[in-house]
VOPAGU-2260 file (C-alpha; in pm, 1 decimal, decimal comma):
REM VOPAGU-2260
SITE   aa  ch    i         X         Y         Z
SITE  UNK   A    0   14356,1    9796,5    3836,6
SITE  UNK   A    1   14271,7   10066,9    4116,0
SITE  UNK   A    2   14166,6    9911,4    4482,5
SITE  UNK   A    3   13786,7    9908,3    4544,3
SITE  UNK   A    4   13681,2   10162,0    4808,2
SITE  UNK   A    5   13627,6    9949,7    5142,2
SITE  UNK   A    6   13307,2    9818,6    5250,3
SITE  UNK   A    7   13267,5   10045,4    5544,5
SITE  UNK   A    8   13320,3   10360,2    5348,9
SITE  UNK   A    9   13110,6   10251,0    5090,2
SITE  UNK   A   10   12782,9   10188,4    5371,5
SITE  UNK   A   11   12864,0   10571,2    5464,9
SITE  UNK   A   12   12819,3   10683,7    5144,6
SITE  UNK   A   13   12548,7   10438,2    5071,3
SITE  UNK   A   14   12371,5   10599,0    5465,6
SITE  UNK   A   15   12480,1   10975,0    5368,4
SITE  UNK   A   16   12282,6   10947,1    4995,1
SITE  UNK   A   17   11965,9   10857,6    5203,1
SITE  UNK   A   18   11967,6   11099,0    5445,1
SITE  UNK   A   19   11986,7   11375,3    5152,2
SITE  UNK   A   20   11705,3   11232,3    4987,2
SITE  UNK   A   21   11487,8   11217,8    5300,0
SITE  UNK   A   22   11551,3   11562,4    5363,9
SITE  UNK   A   23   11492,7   11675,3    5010,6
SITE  UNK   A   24   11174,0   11416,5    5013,9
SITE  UNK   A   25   11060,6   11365,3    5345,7
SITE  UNK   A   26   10840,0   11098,4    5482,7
SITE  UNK   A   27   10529,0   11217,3    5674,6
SITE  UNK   A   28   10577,3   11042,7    6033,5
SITE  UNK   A   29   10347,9   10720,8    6086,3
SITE  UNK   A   30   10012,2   10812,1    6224,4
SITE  UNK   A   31    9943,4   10699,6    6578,3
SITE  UNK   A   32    9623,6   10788,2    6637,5
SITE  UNK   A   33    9317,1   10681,6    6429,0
SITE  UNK   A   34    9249,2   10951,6    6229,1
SITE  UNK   A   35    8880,8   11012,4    6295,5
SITE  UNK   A   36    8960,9   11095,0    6645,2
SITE  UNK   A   37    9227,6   11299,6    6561,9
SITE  UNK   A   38    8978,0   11524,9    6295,4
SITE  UNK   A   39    8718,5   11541,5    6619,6
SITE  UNK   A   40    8979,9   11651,8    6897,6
SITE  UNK   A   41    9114,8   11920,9    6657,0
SITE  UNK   A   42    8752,8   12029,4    6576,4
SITE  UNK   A   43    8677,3   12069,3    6922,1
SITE  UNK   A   44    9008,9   12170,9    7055,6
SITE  UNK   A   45    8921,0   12439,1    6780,6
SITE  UNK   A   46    8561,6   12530,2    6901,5
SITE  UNK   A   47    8714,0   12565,5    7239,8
SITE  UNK   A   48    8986,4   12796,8    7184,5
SITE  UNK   A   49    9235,8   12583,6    7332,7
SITE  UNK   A   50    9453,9   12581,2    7061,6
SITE  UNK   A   51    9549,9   12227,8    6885,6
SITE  UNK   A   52    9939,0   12314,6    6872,0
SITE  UNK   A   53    9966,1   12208,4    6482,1
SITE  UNK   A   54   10140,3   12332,8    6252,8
SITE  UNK   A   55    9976,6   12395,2    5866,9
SITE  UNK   A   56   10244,6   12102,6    5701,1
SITE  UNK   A   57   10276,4   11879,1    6002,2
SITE  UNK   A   58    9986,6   11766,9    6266,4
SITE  UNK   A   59   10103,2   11686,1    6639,4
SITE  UNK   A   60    9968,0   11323,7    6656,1
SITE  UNK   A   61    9728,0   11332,7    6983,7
SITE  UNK   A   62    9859,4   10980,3    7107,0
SITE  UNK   A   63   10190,9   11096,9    7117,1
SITE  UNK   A   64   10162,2   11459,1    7290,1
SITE  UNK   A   65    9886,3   11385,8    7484,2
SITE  UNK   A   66    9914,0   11673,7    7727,0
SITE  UNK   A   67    9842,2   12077,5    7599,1
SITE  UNK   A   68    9811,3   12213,3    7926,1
SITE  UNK   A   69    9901,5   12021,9    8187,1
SITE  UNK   A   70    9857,5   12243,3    8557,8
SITE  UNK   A   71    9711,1   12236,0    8888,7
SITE  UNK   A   72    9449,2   12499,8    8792,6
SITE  UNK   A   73    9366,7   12392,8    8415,9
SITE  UNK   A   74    9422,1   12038,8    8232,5
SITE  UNK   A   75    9399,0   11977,8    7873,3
SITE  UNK   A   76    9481,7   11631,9    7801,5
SITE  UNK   A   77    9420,0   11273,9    7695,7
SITE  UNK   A   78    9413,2   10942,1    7721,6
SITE  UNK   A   79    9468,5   10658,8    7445,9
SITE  UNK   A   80    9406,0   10294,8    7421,4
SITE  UNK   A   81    9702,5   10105,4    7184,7
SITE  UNK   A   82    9680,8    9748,0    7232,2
SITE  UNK   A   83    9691,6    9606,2    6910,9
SITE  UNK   A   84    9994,2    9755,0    6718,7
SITE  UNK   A   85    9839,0    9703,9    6395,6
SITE  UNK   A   86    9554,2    9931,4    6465,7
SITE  UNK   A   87    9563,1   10285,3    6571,9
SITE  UNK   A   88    9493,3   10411,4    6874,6
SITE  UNK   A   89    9186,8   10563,8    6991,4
SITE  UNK   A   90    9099,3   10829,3    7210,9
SITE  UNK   A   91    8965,8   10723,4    7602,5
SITE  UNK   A   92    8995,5   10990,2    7802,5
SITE  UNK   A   93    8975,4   11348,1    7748,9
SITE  UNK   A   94    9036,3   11643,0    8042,0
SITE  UNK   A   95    8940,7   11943,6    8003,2
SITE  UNK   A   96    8849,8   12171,0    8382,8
SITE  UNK   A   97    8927,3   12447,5    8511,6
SITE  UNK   A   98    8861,6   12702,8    8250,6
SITE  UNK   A   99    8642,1   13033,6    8230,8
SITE  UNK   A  100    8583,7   13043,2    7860,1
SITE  UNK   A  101    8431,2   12718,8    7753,1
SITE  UNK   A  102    8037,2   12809,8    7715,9
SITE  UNK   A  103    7882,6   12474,0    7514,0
SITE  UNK   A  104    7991,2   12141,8    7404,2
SITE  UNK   A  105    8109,1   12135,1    7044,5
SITE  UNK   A  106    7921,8   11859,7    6846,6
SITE  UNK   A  107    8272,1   11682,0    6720,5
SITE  UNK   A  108    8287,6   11595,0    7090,4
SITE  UNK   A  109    8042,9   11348,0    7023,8
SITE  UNK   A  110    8256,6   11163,0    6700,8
SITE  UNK   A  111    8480,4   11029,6    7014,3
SITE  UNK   A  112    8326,1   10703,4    7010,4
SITE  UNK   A  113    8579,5   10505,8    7234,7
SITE  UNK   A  114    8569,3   10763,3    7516,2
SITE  UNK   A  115    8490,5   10613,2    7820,7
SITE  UNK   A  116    8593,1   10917,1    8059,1
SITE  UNK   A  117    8509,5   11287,2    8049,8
SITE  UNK   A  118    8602,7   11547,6    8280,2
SITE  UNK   A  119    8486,9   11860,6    8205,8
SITE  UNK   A  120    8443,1   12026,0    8553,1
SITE  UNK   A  121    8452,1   12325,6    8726,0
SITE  UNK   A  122    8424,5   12474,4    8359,3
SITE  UNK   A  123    8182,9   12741,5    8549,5
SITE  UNK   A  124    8021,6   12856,5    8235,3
SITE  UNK   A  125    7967,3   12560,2    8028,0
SITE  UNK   A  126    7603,2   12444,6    7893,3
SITE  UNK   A  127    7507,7   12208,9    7681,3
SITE  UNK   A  128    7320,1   11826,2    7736,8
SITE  UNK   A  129    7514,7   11583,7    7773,8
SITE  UNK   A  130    7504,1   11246,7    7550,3
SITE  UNK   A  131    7347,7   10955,5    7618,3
SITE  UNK   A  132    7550,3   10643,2    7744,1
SITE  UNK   A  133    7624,7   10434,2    7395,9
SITE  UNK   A  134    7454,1   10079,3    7476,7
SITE  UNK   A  135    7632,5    9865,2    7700,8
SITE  UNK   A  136    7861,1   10084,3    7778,9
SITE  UNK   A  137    7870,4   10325,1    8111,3
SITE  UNK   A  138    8064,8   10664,2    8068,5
SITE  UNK   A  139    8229,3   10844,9    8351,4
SITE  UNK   A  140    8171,8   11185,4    8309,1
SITE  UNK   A  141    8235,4   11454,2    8602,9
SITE  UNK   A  142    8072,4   11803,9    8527,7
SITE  UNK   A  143    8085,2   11890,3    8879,6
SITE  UNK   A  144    8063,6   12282,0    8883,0
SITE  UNK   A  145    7924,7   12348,8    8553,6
SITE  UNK   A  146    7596,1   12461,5    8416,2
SITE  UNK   A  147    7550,7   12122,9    8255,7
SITE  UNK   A  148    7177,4   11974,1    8176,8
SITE  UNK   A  149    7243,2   11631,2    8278,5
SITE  UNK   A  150    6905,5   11477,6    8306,9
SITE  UNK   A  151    7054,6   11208,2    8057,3
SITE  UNK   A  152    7312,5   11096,8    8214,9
SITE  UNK   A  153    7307,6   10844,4    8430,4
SITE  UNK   A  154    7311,1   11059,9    8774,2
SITE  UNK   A  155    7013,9   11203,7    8639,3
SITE  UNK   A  156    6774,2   11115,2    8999,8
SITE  UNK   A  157    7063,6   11331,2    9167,7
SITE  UNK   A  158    7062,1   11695,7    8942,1
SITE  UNK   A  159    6855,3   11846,9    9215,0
SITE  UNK   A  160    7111,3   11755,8    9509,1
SITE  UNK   A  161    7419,7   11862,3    9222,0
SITE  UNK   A  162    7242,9   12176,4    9159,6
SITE  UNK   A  163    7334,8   12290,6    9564,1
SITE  UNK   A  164    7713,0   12263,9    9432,6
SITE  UNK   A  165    7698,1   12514,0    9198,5
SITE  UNK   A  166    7678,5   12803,2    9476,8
SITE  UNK   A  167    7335,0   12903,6    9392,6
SITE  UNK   A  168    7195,4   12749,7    9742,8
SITE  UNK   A  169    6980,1   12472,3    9794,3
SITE  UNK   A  170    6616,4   12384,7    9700,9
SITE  UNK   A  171    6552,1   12404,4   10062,3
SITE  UNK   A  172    6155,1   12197,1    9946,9
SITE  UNK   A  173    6397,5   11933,2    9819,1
SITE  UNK   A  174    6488,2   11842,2   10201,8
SITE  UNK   A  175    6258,5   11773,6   10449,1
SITE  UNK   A  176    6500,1   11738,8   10755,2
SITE  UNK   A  177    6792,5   11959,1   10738,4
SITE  UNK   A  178    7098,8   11773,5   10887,2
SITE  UNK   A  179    7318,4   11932,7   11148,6
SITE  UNK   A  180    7621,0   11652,1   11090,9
SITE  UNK   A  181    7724,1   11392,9   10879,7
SITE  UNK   A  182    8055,7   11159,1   10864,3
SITE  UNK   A  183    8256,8   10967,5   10592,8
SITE  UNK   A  184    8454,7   10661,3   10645,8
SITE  UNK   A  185    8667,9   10805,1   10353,3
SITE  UNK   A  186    8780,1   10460,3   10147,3
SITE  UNK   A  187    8637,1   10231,5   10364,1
SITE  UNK   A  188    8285,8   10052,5   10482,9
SITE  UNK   A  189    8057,1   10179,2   10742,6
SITE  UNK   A  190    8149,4   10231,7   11058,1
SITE  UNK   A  191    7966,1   10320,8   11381,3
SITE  UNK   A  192    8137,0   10467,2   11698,0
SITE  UNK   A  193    7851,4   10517,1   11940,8
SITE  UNK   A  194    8075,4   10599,6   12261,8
SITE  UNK   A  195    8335,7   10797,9   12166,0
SITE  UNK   A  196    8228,1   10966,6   11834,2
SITE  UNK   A  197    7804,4   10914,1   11865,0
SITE  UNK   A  198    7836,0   10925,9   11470,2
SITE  UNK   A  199    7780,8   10636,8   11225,4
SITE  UNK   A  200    8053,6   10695,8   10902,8
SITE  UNK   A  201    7943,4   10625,5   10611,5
SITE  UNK   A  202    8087,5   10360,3   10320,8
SITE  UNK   A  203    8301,7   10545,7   10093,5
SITE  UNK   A  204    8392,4   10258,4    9879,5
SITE  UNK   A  205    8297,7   10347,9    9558,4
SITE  UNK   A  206    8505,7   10343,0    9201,1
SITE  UNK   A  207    8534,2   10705,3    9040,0
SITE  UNK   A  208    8752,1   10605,1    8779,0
SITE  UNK   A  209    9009,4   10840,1    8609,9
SITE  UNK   A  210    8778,8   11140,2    8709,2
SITE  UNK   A  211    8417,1   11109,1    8855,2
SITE  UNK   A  212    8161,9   11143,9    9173,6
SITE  UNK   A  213    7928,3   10998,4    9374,1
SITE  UNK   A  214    7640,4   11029,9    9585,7
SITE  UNK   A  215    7570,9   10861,7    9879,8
SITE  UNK   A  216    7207,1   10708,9    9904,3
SITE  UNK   A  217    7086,8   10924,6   10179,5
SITE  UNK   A  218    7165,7   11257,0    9934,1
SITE  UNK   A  219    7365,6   11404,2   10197,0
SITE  UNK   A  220    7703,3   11395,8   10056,7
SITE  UNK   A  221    7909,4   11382,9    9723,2
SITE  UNK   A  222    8251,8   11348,8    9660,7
SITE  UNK   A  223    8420,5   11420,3    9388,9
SITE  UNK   A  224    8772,3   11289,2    9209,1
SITE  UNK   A  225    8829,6   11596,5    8956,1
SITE  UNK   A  226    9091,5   11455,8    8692,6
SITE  UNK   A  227    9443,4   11259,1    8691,6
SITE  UNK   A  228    9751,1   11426,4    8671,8
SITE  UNK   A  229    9789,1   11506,6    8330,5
SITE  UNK   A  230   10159,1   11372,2    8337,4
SITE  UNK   A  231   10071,7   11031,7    8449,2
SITE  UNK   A  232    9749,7   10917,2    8332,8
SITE  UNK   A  233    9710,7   10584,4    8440,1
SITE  UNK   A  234    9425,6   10538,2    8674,4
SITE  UNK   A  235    9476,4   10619,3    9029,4
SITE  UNK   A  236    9443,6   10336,5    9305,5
SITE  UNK   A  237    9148,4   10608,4    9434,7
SITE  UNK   A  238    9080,9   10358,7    9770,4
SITE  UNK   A  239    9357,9   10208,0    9965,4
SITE  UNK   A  240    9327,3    9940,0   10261,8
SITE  UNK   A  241    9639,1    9838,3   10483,4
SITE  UNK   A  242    9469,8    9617,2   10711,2
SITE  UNK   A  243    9835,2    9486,9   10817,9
SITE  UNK   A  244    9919,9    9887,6   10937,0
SITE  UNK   A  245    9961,5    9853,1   11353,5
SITE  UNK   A  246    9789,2   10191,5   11438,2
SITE  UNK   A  247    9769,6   10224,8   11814,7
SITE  UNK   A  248    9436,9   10389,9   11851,8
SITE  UNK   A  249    9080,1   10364,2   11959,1
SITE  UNK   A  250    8965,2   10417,8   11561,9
SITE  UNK   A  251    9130,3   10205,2   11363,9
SITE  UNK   A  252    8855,9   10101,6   11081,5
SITE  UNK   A  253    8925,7   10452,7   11044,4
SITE  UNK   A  254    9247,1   10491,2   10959,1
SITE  UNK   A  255    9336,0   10167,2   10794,8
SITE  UNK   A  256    9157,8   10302,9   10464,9
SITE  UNK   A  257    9128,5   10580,8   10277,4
SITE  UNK   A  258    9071,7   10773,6    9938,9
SITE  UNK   A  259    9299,7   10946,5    9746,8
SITE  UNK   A  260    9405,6   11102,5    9435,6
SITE  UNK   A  261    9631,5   11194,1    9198,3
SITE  UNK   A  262    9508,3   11548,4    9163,3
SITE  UNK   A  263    9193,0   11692,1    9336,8
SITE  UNK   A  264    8938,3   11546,0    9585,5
SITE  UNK   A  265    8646,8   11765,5    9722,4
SITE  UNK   A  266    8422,9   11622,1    9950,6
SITE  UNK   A  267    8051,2   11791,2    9961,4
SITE  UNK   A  268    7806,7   11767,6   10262,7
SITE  UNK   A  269    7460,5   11887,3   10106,5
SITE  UNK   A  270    7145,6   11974,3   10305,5
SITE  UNK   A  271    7315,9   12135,0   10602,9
SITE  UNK   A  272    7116,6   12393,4   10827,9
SITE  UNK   A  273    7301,8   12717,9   10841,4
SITE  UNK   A  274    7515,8   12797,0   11101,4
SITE  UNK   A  275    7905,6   12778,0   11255,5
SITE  UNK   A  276    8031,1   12418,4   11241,9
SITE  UNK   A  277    8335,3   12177,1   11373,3
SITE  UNK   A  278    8527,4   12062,2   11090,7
SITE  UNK   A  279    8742,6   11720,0   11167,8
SITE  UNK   A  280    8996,3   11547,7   10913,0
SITE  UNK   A  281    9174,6   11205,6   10993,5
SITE  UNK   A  282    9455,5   11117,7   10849,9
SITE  UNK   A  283    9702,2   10880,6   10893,0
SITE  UNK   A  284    9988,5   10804,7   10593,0
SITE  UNK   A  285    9951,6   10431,2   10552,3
SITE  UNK   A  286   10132,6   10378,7   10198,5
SITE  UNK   A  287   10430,1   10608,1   10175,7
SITE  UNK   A  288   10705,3   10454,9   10452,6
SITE  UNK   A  289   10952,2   10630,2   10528,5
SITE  UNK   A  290   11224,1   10787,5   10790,6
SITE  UNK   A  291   11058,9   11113,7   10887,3
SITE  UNK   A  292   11273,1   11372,8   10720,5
SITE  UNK   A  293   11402,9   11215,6   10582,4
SITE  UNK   A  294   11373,8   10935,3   10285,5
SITE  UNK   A  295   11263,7   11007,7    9909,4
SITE  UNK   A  296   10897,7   10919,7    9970,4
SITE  UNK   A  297   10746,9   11233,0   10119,7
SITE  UNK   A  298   10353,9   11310,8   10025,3
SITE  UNK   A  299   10242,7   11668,3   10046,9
SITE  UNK   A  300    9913,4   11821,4    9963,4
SITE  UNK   A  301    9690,1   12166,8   10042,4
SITE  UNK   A  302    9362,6   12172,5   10216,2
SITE  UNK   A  303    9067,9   12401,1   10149,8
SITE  UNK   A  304    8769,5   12432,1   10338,0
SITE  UNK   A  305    8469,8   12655,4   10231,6
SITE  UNK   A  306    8741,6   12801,4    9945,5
SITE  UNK   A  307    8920,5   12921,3   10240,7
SITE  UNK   A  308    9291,5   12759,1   10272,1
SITE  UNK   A  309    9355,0   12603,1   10610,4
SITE  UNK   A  310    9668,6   12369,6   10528,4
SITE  UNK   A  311    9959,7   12414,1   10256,9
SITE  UNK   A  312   10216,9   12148,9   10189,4
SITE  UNK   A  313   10051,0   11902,3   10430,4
SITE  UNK   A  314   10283,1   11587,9   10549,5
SITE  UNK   A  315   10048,8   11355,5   10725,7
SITE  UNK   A  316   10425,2   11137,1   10841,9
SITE  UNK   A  317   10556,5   11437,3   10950,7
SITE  UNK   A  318   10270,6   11608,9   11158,7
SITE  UNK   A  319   10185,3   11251,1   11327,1
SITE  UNK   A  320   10542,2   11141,7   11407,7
SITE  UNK   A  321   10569,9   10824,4   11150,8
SITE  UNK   A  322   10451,5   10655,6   10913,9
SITE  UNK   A  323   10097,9   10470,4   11035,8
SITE  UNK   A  324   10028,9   10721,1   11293,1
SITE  UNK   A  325    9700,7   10892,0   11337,7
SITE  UNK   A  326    9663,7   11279,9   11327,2
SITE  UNK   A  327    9344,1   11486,9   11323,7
SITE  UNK   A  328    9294,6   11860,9   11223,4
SITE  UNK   A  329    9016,2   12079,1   11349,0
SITE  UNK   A  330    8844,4   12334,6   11227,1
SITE  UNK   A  331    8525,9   12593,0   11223,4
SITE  UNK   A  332    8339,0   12648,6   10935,5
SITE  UNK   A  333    8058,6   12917,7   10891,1
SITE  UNK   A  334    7768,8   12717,6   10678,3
SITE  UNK   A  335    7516,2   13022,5   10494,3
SITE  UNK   A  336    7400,4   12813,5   10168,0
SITE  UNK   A  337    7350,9   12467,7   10299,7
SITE  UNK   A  338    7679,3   12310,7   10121,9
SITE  UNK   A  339    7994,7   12239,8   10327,6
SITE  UNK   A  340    8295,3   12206,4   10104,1
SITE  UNK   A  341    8585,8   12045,5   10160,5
SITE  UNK   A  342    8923,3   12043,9    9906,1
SITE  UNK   A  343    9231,2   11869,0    9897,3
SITE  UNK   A  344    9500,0   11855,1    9621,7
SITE  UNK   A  345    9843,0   11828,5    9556,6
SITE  UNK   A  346   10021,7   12136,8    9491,5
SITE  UNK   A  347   10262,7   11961,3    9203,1
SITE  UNK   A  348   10591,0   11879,4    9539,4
SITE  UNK   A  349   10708,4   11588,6    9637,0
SITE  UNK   A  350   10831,6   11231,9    9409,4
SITE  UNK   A  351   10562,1   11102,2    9169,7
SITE  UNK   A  352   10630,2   10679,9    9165,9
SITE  UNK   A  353   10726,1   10561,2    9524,4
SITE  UNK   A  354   10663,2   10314,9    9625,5
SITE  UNK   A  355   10459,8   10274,3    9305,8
SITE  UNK   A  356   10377,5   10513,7    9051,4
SITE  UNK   A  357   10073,7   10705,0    9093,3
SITE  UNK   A  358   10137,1   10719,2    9498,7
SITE  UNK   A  359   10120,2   11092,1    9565,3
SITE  UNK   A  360    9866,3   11369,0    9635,6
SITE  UNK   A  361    9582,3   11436,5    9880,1
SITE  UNK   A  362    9520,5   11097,4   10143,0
SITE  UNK   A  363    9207,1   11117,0   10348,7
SITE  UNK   A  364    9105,7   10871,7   10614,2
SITE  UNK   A  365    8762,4   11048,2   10760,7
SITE  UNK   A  366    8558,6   11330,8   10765,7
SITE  UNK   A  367    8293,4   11457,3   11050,1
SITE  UNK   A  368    8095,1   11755,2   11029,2
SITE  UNK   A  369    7877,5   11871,1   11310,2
SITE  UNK   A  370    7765,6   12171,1   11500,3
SITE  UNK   A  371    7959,2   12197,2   11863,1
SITE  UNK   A  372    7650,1   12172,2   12062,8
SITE  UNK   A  373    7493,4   11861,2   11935,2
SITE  UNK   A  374    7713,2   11579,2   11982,8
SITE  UNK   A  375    7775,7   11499,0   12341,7
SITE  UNK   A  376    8147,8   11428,1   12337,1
SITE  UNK   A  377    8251,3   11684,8   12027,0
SITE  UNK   A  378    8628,7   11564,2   12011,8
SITE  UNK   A  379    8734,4   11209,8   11898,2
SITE  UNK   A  380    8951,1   11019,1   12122,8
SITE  UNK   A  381    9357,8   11133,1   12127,3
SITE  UNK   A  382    9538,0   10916,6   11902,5
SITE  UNK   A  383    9800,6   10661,2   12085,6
SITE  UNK   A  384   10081,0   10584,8   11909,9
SITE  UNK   A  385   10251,0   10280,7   12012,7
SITE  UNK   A  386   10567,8   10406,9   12247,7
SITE  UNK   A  387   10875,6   10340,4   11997,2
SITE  UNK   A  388   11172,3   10142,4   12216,7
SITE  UNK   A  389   11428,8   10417,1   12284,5
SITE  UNK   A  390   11043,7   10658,5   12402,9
SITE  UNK   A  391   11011,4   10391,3   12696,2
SITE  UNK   A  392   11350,9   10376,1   12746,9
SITE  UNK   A  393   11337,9   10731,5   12789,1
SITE  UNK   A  394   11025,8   10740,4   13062,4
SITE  UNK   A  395   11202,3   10454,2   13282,5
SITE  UNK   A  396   11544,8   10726,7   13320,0
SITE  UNK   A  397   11287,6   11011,0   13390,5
SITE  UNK   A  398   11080,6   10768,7   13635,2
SITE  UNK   A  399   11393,2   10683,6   13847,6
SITE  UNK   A  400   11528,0   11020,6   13848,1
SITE  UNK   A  401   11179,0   11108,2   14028,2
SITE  UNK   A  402   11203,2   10854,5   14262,5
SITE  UNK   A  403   11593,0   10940,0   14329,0
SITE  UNK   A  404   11451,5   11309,6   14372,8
SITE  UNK   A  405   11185,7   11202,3   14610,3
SITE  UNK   A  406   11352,7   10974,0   14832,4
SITE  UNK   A  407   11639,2   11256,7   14839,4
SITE  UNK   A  408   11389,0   11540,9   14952,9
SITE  UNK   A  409   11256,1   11267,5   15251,5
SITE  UNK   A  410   11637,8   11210,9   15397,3
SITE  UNK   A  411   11665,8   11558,4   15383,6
SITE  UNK   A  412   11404,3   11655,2   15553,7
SITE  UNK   A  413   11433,0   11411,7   15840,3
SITE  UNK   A  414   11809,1   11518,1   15859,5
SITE  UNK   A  415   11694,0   11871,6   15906,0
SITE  UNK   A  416   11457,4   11778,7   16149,1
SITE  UNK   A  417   11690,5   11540,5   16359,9
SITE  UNK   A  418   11913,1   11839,3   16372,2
SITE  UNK   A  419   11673,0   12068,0   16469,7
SITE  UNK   A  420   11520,2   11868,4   16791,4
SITE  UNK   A  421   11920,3   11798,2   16849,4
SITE  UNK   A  422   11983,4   12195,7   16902,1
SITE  UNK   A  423   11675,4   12272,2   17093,8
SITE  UNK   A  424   11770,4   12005,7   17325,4
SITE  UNK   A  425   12102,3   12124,4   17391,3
SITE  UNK   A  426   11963,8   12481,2   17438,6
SITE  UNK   A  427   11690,5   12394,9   17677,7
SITE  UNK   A  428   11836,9   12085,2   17869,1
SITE  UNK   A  429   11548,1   12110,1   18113,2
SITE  UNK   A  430   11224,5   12157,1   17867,9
């Protein structure tokens, strides 16, 4: 009788004879996302030109890829809710800014009904209305910098103030009083400074959500959070408060908050009068610590003001001296259509998840816009630091070399002068 094959070799066979038949047969691959949304984001993926990236035998599951193009200047991507692993997922987020050709919204858009967040800005040529909110349920939708008709959207009491942002100018009859300054407590409540600053700041406290705006009450100001990073797509803290931070400085309800983002923040001051203006930015990095230059948490971010670039690869730690130091930039602005704009984004440098993930991108702690001549004291208050150890260690060495200077120049010139009354004595014995 011959010996059996051994168990072992007969599982290899057994392992080998299935992986033939799946690749004579194969298996389609298990559908994440529910397949309505799927059919809807190809249809308008479609309409938009954007290309789906599917192939004729084999769909690209949108749960799974999530990002098309993924870039500082154009996003395509998505968002997906899977909690329940018996169900598929559905589609909560779409992104799509930054591009030239998208001219109307195509109507599969609307078959997304779990969406909860649409950013379709700065999509200059884009029309369309946009949907009503489903009942009980409030969208966030940014179309900042299109040609949107929003008047159903629940910003609707604001489209005359939005319509200044899409460089056409102001309805000048919409404001009474043109304003000559305005200030933002970026993150944080209102704040008044009457003696050093004359300016109240105001509360910058709301929620944008994975991409959104607001509008302050007094219509004088929007700001704007223009999508997530399209890698991470988690929701960004957007306001941060370190109330613990030991700033040594005159302001420090303004630097102990702030806004931020994962990609773009523009900050809008509507309603100006035209003219030359001062420009001021606080900052002060209050969540990355770290040694300056050194350390793996490093944030770093451009700035753009009135689409002109001021700042590239901005390091609040490393242009204040430390981490929880205050810095300020400066700068003039020419105002000629009533809208002030003001841009900061990260420029894709610098690590993505420390201390946490999602902590990277543009920071902001204030903004103050004014005309030189109206305030009385046009500068805020120098920052002061707190003096590190080895800094006042320093100043007492430079002190007593000072005094050891000083008290050297005295002796010598009393010496000189002893010596000098000594010699004209001995020359004139009789003066």
């Amino acid at each position: 009788m011959a010996p059996s094959p051994p168990a072992p070799f007969l599982l290899l066979l057994a392992l080998s004879g299935l992986a033939v038949a799946a690749a004579q047969f194969p298996f389609p691959p298990p559908q994440l996302t529910n397949a309505s949304d799927a059919d809807a984001l190809r249809a308008v993926f479609k309409q938009w030109g954007l290309g789906y990236g599917a192939t004729a035998t084999t769909p690209e599951d949108p749960c799974l890829k999530k990002v098309w193009f993924g870039s500082l200047a154009r996003n395509a991507s998505i968002d997906c809710s899977c909690g329940d692993s018996t169900l598929p997922c559905r589609i909560t987020h779409l992104n799509v800014t930054g591009y030239r050709n998208l001219t109307d919204f195509p109507p599969a858009l609307f078959n997304l009904t779990e969406l909860v967040s649409l950013d379709v800005s700065y999509n200059p040529l884009l029309i369309g209305i946009l949907p009503d909110n489903p009942a009980g349920q409030k969208w966030s939708i940014n179309y900042i910098g299109t040609s949107i008709d929003a008047s159903r959207t629940t910003n609707s009491e604001n489209l005359t103030l939005l319509n200044c942002l899409h460089m056409k100018g102001c309805d000048r009859t919409f404001y009474n009083n043109l304003i000559t300054s305005c200030a933002v407590n970026c993150g944080g409540k209102q704040t008044t400074y009457p003696d050093s600053l004359s300016n109240m700041f105001y509360d910058d406290t709301s929620d944008l959500g994975a991409s959104g705006f607001h509008v302050n009450s007094d219509r004088q100001w929007v700001v704007s959070n223009v999508g997530s990073d399209p890698l991470t797509l988690s929701n960004s803290p957007g306001v941060v408060n370190e109330s613990q931070v030991n700033l040594g400085t005159d302001l420090p309800e303004l630097y102990r908050t702030a806004r931020t983002s994962r990609s773009d923040l523009w900050y809008y001051v509507v309603g100006l009068s035209n003219g030359k203006y001062t420009v001021q930015l606080f900052f002060a990095e209050i969540v990355i610590e770290s040694e300056l230059n050194s350390g793996p948490g490093r944030r770093s971010f451009n700035i753009d003001i009135q689409d002109r670039n001021i700042k590239t690869d901005f390091d609040i730690t490393k242009e204040a001296g430390g981490f929880g130091r205050p810095t300020n930039i400066t700068h003039e602005a020419t105002v000629d259509n009533s809208v002030l704009k003001i841009h900061l984004y990260w420029n894709g440098r610098g690590p993505r998840a420390i201390p946490y993930e999602g902590a990277y991108g543009p920071l902001v702690s204030a903004i103050r816009v004014f005309l030189p001549e109206i305030p009385p004291n046009n500068s805020p208050p120098p920052a002061r630091p707190e003096a590190a150890p080895h800094d006042n260690k320093r100043r007492g060495v430079v002190a007593g070399i000072a005094a050891l200077c000083i008290a050297a120049a005295v002796i010598s010139s009393s010496v000189v002068y002893l010596w000098w009354k000594w010699v004209s004595l001995v020359k004139h014995p009789n003066t």
